[in-house]
C-alpha positions in Angstrom: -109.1 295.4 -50.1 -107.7 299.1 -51.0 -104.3 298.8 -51.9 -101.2 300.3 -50.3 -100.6 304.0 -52.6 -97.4 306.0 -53.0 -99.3 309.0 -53.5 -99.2 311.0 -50.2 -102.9 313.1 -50.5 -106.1 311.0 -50.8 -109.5 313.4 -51.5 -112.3 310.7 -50.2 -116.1 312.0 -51.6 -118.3 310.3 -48.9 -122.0 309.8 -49.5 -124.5 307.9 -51.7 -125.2 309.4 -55.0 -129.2 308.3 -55.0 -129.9 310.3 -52.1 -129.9 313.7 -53.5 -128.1 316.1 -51.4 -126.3 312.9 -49.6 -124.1 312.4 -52.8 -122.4 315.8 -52.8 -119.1 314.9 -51.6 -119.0 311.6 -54.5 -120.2 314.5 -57.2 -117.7 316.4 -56.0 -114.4 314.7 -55.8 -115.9 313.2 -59.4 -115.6 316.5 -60.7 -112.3 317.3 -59.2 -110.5 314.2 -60.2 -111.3 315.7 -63.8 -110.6 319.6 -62.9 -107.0 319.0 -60.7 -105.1 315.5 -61.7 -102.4 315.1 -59.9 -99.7 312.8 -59.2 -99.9 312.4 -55.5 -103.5 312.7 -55.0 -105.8 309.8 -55.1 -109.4 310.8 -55.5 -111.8 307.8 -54.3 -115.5 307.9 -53.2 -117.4 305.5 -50.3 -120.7 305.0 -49.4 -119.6 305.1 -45.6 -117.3 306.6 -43.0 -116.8 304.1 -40.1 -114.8 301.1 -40.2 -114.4 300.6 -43.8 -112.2 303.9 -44.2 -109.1 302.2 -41.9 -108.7 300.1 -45.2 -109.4 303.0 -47.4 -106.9 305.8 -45.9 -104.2 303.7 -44.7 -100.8 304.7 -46.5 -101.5 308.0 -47.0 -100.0 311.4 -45.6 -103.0 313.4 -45.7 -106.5 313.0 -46.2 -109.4 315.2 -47.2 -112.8 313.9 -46.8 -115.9 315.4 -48.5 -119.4 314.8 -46.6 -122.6 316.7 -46.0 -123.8 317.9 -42.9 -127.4 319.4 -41.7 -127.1 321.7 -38.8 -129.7 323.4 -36.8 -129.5 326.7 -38.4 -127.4 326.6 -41.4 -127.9 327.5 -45.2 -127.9 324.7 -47.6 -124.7 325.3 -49.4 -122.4 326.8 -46.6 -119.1 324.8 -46.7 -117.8 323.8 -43.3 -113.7 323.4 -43.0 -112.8 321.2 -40.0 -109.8 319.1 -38.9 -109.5 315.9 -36.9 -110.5 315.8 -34.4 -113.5 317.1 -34.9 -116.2 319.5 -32.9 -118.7 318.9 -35.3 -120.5 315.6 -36.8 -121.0 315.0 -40.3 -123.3 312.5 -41.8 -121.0 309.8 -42.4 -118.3 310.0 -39.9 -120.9 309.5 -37.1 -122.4 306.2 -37.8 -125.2 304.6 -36.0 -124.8 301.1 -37.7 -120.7 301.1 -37.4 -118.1 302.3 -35.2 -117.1 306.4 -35.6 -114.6 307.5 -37.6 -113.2 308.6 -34.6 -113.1 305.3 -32.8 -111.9 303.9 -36.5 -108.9 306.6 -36.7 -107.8 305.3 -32.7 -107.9 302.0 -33.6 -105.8 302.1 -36.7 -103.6 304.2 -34.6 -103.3 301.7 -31.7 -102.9 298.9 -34.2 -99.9 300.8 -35.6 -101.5 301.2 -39.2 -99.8 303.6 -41.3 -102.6 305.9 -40.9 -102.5 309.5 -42.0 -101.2 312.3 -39.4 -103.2 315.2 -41.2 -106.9 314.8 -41.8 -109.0 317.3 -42.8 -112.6 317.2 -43.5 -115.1 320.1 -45.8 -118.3 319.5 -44.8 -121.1 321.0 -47.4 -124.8 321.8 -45.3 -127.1 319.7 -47.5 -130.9 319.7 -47.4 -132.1 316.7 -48.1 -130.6 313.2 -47.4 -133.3 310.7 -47.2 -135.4 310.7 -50.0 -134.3 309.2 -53.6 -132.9 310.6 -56.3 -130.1 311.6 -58.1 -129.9 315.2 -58.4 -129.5 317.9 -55.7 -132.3 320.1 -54.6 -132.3 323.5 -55.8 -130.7 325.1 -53.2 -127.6 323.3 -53.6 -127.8 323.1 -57.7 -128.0 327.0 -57.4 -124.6 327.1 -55.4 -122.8 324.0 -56.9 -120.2 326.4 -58.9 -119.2 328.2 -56.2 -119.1 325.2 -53.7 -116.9 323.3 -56.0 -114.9 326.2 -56.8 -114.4 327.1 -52.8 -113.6 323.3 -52.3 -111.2 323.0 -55.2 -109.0 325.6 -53.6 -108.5 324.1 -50.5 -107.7 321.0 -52.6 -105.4 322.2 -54.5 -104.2 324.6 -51.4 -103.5 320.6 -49.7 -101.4 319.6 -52.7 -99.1 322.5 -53.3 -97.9 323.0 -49.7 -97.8 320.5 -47.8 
């Protein structure tokens, strides 16, 4: 179990690492712990986004999560800024094999979990999420500076001015 936190921001990387463009949002919150430590941010990573986050995000204030997405039409790279709830699905908080995260944020809600009021999600277009391997296809390995540098400010835009 995830312990309670006194920090008020958690920055949640989901995806698995050994699925190439899937890891994004772990490689990225990685790097950020590094590039903007900060007393009330937490930075964590998870292989999913259904049921298991209730016990991850409870206690906090705010909440960015980190995920890929693969649209129709978009260019690997393009960074996607949403907030709950959400009009579009990315690959981890729509889960076949578990409940959604939406379901998961009503039900913490309705079981009066201290569950954060503010959650916002950057969604990264990826290319490639099903075959194995560690690194990111070369799309995405092209943009990765300014991808992490475009998702570092709104980061550190979340835990200025709250």
């Amino acid at each position: 179990m995830i312990a309670e936190t006194n920090n008020n921001i958690l920055v949640l990387g989901i995806g698995n690492e050994m699925l190439k463009d899937d890891g994004i949002g772990p490689k990225l919150v990685k790097k950020l712990q590094n590039f903007l430590p900060s007393e009330n941010i937490d930075y964590m990573t998870s292989l999913l986004g259904g049921m298991e986050t209730i016990e991850i995000m409870k206690g906090y204030d705010e909440v960015v999560i980190i995920d890929g997405i693969i649209t129709d039409d978009g260019m690997p790279g393009t960074v996607y800024y949403m907030t709950y709830p959400l009009n579009m699905k990315t690959l981890h908080l729509s889960n076949a094999h578990d409940i959604s995260f939406d379901m998961s944020v009503k039900l913490a809600r309705r079981l009066n979990i201290p569950f954060p009021e503010r959650i916002r999600i950057i969604a990264i277009e990826i290319l490639e999420d099903r075959e194995f391997g560690e690194e990111l296809t070369e799309p995405l390995q092209e943009r990765y500076g300014e991808i992490f540098s475009t998702i570092a400010g709104m980061v550190q835009e979340s835990a200025c001015c709250e």
